[in-house]
Biopython code that builds the backbone (N, CA, C, O; Angstrom):
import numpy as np
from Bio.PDB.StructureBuilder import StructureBuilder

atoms = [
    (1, "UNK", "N", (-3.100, -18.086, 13.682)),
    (1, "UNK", "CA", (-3.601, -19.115, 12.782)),
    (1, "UNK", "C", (-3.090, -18.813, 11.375)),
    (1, "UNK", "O", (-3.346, -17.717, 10.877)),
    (2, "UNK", "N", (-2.390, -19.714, 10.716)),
    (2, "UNK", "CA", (-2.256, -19.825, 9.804)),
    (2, "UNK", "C", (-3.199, -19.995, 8.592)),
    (2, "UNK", "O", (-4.331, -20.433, 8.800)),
    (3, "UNK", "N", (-2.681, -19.577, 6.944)),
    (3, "UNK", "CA", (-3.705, -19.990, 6.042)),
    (3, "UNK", "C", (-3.090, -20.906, 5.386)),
    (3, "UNK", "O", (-1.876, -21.080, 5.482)),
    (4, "UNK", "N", (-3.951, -21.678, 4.555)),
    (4, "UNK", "CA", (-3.217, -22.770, 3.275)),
    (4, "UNK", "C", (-1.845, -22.658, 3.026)),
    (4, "UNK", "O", (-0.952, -23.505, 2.994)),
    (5, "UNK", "N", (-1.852, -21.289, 2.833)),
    (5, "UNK", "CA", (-0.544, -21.195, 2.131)),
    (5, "UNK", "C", (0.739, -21.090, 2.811)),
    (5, "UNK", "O", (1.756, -20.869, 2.153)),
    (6, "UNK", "N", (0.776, -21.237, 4.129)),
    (6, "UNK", "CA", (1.562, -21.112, 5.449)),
    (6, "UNK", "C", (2.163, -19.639, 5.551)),
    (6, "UNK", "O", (3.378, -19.460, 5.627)),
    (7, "UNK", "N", (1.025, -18.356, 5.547)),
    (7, "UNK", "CA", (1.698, -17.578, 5.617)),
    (7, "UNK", "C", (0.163, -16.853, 6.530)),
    (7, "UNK", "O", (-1.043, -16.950, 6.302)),
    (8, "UNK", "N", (0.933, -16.163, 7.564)),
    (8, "UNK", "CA", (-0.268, -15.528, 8.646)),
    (8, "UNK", "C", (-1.488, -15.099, 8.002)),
    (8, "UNK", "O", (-1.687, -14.767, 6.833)),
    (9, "UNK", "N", (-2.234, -15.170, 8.957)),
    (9, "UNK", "CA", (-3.822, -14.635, 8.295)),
    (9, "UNK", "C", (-3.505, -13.367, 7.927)),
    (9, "UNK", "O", (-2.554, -12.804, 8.469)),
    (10, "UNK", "N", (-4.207, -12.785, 7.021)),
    (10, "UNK", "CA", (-4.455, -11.341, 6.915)),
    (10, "UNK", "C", (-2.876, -10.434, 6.169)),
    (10, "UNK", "O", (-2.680, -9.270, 5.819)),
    (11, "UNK", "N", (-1.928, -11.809, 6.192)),
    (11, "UNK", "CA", (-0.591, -10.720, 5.776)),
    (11, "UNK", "C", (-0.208, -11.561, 4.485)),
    (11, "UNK", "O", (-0.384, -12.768, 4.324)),
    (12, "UNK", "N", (0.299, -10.744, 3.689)),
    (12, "UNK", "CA", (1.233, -11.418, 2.197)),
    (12, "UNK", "C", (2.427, -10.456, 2.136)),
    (12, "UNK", "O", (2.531, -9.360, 2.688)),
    (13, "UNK", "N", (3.305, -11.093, 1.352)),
    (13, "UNK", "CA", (4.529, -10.543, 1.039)),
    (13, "UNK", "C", (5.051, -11.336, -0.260)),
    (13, "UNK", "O", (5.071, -12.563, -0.359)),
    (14, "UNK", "N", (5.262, -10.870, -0.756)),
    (14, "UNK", "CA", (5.758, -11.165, -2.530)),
    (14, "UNK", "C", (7.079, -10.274, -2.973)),
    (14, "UNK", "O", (7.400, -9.095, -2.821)),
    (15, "UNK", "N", (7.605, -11.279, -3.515)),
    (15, "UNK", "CA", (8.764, -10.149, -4.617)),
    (15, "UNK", "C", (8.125, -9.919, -6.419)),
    (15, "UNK", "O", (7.981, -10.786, -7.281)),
    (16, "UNK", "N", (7.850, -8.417, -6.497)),
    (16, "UNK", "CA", (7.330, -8.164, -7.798)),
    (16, "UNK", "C", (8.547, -7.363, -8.982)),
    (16, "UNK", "O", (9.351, -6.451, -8.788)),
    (17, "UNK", "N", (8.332, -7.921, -9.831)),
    (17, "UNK", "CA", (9.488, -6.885, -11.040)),
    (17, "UNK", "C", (8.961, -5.773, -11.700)),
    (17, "UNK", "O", (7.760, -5.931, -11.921)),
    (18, "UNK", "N", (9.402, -4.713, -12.098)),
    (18, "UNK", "CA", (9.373, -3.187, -12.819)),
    (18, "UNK", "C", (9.686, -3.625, -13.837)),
    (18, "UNK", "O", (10.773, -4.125, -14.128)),
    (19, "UNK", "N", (8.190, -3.399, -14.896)),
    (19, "UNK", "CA", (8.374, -3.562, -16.143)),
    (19, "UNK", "C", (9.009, -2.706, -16.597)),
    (19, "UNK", "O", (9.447, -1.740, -15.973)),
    (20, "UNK", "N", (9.211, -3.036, -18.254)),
    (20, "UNK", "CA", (10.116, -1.559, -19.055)),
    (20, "UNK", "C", (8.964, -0.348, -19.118)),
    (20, "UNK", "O", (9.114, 0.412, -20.074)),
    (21, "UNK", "N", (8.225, -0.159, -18.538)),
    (21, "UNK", "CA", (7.318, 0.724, -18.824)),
    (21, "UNK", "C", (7.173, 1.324, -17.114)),
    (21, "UNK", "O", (6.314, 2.162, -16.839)),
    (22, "UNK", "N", (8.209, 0.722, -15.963)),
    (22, "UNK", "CA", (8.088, 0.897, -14.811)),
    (22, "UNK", "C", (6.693, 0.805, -13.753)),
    (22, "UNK", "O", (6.422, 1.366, -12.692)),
    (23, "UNK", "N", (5.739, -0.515, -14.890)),
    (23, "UNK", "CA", (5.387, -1.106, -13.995)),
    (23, "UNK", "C", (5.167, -2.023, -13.316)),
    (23, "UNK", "O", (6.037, -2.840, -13.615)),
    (24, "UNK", "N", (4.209, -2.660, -12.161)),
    (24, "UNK", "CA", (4.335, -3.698, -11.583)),
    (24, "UNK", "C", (2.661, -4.537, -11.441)),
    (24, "UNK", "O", (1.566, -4.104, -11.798)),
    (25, "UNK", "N", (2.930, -5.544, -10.941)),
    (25, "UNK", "CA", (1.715, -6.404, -11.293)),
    (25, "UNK", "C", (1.494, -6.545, -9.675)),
    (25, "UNK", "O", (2.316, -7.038, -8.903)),
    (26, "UNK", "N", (0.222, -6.015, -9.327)),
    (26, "UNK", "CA", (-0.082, -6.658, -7.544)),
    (26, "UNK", "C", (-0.626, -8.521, -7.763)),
    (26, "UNK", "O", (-1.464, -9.007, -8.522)),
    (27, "UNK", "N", (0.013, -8.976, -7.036)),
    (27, "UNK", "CA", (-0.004, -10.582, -7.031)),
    (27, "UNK", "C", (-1.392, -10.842, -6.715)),
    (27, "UNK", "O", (-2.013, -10.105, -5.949)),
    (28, "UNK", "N", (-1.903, -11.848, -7.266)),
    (28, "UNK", "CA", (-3.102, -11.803, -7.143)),
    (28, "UNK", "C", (-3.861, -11.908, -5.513)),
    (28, "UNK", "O", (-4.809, -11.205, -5.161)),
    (29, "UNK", "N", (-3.030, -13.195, -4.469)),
    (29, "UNK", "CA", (-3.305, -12.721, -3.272)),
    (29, "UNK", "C", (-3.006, -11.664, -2.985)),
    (29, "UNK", "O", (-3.932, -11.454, -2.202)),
    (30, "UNK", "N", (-2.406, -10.717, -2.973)),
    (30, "UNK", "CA", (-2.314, -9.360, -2.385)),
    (30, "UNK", "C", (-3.785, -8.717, -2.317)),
    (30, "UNK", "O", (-4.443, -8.264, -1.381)),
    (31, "UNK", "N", (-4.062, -8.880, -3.854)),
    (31, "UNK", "CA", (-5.471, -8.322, -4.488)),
    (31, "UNK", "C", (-6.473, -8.957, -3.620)),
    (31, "UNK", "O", (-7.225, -8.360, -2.849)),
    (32, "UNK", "N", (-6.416, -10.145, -3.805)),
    (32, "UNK", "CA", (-7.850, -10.913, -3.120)),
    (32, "UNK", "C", (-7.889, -10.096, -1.379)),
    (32, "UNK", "O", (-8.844, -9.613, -0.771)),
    (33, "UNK", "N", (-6.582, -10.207, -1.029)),
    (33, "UNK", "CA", (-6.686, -9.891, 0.613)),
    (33, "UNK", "C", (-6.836, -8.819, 0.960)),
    (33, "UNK", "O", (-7.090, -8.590, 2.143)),
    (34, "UNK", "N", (-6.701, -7.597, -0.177)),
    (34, "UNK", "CA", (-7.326, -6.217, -0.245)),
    (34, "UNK", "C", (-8.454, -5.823, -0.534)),
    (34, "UNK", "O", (-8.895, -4.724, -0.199)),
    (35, "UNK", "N", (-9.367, -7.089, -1.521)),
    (35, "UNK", "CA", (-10.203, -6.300, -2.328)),
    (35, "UNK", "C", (-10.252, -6.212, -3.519)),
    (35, "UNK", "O", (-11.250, -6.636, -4.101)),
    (36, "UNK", "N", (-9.233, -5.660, -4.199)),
    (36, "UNK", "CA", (-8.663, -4.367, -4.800)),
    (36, "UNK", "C", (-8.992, -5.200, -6.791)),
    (36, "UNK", "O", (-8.564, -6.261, -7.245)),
    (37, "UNK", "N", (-9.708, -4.339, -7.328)),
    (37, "UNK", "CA", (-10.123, -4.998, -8.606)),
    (37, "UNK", "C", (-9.761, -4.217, -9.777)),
    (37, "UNK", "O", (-9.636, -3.005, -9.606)),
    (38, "UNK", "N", (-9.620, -4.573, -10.636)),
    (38, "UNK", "CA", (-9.901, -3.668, -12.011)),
    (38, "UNK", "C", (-10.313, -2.618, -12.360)),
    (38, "UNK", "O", (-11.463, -2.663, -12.796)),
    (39, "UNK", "N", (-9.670, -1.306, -12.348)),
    (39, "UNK", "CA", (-10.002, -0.070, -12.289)),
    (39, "UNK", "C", (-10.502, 0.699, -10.951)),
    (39, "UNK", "O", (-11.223, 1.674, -10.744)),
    (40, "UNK", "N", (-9.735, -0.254, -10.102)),
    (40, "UNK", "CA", (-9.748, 0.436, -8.259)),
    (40, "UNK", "C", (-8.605, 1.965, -8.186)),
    (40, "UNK", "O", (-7.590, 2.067, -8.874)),
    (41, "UNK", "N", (-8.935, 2.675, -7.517)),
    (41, "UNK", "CA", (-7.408, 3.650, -7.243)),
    (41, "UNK", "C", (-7.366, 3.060, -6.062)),
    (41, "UNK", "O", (-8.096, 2.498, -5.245)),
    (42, "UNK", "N", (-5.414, 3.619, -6.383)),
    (42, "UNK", "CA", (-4.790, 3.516, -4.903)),
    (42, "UNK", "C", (-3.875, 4.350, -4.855)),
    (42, "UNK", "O", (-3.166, 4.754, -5.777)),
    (43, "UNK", "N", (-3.871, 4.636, -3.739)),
    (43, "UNK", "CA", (-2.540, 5.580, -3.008)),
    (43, "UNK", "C", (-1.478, 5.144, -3.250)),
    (43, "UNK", "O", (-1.369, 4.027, -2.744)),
    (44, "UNK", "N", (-0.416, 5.518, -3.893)),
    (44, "UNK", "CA", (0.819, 5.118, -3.719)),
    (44, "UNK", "C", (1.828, 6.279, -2.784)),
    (44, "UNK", "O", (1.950, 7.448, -3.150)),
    (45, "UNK", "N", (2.468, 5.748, -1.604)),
    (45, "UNK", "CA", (2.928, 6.838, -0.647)),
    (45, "UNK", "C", (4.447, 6.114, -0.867)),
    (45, "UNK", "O", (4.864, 5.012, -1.224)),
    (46, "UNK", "N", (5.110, 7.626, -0.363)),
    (46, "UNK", "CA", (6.780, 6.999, -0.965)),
    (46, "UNK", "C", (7.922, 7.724, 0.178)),
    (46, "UNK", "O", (7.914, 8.952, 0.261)),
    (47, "UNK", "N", (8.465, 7.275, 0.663)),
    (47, "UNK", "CA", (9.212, 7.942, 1.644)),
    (47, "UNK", "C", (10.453, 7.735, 1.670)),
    (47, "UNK", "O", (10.725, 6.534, 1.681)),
    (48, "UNK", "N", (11.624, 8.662, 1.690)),
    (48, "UNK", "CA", (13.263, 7.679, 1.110)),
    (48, "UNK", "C", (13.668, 6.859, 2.596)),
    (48, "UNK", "O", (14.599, 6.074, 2.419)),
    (49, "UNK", "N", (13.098, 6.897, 4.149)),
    (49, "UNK", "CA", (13.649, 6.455, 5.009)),
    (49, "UNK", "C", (12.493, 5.475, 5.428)),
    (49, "UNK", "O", (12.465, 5.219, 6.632)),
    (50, "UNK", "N", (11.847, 5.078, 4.899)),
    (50, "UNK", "CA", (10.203, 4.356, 5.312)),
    (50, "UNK", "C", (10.243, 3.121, 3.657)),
    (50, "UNK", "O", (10.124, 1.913, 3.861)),
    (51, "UNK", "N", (10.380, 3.541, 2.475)),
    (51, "UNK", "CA", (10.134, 2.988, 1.669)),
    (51, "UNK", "C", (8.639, 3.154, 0.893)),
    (51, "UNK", "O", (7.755, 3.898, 1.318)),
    (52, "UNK", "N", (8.506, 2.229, -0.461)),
    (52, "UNK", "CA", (6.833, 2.768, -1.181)),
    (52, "UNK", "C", (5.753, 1.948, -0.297)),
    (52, "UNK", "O", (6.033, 0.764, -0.109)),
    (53, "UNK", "N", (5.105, 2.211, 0.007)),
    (53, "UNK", "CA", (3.658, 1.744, 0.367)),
    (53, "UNK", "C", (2.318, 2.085, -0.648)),
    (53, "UNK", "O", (1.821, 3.199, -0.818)),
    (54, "UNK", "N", (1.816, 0.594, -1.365)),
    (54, "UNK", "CA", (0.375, 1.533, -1.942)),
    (54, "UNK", "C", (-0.885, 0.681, -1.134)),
    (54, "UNK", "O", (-1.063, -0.512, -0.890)),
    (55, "UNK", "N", (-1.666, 1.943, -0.849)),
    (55, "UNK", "CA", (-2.936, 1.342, 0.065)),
    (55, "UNK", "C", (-4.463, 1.633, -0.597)),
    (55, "UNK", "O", (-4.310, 1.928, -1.782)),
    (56, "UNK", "N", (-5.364, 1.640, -0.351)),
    (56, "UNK", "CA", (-6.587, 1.775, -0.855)),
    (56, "UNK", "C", (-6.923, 3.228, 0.044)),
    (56, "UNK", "O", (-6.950, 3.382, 1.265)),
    (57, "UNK", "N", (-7.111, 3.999, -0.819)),
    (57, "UNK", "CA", (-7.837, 5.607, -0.476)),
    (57, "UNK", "C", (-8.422, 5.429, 1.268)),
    (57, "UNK", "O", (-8.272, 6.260, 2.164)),
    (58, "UNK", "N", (-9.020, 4.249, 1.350)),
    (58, "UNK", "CA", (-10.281, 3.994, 2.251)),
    (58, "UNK", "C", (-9.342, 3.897, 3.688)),
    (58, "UNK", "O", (-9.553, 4.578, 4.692)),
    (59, "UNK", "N", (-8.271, 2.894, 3.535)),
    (59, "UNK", "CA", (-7.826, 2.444, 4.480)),
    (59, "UNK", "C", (-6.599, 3.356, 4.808)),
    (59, "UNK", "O", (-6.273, 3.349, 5.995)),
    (60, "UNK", "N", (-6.000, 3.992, 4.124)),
    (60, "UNK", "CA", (-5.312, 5.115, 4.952)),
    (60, "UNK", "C", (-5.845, 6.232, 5.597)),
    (60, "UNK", "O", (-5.134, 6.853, 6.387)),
    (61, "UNK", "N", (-7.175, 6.632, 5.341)),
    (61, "UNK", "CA", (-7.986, 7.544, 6.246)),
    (61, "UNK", "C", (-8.634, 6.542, 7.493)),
    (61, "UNK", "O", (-9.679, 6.997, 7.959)),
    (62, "UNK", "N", (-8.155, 5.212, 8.116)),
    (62, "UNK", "CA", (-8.214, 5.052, 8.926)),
    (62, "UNK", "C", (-7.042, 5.519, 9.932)),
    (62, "UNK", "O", (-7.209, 5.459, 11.150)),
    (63, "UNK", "N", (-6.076, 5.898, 9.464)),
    (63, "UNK", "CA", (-4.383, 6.237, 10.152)),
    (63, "UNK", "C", (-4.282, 7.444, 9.951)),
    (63, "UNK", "O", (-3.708, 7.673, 8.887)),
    (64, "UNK", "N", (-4.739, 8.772, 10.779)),
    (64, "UNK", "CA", (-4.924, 9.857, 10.543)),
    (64, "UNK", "C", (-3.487, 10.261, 10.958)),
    (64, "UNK", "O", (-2.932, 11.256, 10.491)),
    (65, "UNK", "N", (-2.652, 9.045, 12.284)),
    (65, "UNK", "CA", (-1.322, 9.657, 11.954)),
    (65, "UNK", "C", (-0.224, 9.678, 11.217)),
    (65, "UNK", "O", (0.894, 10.134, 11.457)),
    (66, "UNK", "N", (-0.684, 9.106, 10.245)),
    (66, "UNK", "CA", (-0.129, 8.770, 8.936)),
    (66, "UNK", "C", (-0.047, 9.442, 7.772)),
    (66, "UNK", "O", (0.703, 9.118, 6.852)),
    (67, "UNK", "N", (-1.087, 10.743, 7.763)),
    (67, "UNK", "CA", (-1.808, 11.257, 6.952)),
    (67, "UNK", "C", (-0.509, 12.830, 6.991)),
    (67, "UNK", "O", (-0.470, 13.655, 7.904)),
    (68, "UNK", "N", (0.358, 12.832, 5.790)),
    (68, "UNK", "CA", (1.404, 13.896, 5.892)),
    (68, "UNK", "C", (0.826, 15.262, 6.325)),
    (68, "UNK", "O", (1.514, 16.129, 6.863)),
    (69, "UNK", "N", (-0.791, 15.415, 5.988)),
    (69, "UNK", "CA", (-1.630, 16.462, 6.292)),
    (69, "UNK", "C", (-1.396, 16.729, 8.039)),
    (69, "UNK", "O", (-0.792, 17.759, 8.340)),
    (70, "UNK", "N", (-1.573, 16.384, 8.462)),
    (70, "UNK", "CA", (-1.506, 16.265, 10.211)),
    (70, "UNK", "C", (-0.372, 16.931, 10.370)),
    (70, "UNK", "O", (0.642, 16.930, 9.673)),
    (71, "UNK", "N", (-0.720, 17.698, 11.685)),
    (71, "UNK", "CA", (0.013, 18.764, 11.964)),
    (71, "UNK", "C", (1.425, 18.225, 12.633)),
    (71, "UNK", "O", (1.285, 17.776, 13.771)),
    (72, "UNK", "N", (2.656, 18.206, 12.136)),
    (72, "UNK", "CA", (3.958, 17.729, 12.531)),
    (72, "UNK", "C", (4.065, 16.949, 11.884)),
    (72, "UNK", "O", (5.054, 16.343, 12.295)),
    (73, "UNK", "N", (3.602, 16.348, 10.836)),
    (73, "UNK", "CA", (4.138, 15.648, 9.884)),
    (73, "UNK", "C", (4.080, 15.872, 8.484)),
    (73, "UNK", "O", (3.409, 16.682, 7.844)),
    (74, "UNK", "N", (5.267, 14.630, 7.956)),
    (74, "UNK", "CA", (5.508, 15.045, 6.551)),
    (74, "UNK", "C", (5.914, 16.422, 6.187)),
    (74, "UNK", "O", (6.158, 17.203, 7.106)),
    (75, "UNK", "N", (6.018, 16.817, 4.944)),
    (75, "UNK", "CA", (6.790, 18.038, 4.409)),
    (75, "UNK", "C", (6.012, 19.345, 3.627)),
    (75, "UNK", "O", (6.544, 20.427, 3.380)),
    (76, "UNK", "N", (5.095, 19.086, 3.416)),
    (76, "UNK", "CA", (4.010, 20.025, 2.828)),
    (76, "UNK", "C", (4.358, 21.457, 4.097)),
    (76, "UNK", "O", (4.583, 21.654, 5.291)),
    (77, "UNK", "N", (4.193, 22.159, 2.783)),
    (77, "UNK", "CA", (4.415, 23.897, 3.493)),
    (77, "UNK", "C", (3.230, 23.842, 3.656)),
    (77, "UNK", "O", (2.498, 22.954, 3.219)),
    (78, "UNK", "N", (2.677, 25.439, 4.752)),
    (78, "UNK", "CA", (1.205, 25.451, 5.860)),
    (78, "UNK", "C", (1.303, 27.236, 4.556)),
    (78, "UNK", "O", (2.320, 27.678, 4.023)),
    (79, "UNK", "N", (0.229, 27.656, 4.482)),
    (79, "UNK", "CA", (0.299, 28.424, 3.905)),
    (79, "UNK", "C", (-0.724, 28.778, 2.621)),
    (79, "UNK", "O", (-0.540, 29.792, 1.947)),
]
sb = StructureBuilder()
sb.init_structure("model")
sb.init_model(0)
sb.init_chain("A")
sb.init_seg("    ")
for serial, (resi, resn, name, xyz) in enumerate(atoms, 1):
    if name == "N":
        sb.init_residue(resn, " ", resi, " ")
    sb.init_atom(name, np.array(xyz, "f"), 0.0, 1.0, " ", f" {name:<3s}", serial, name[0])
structure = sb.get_structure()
């Protein structure tokens, strides 16, 4: 099912620009379909073969295999 805006429930995709100060503005649907308000944190995760992803603290501790902490992943030394 589609929404108003003819784009799937639950998903957005936008092209955003890097200010001179290198930053960026989350589109406001992005925001609405996250949540995500005025003085929220978020994760920003960055990978050179995956690309940036930023998520809400909350919802990446639903993806524990995601989590670079987990044993066989990501690059963090054990120690």
């Amino acid at each position: 099912m589609g929404t108003s805006e003819g784009r799937p429930e639950g998903r957005f995709a936008s092209t955003v620009r890097v200010g001179e100060k290198g930053q960026i503005v989350i589109p406001k649907g992005a925001r609405e379909l996250f949540g995500i308000g005025p003085g929220d944190t978020l994760l920003l995760l960055a990978d050179v073969e995956r690309g940036i992803a930023i998520v809400r603290p909350d919802l990446f501790e639903q993806f524990p295999e995601s989590d670079p902490r987990t044993p066989g992943r990501g690059t963090r030394a054990e120690g």
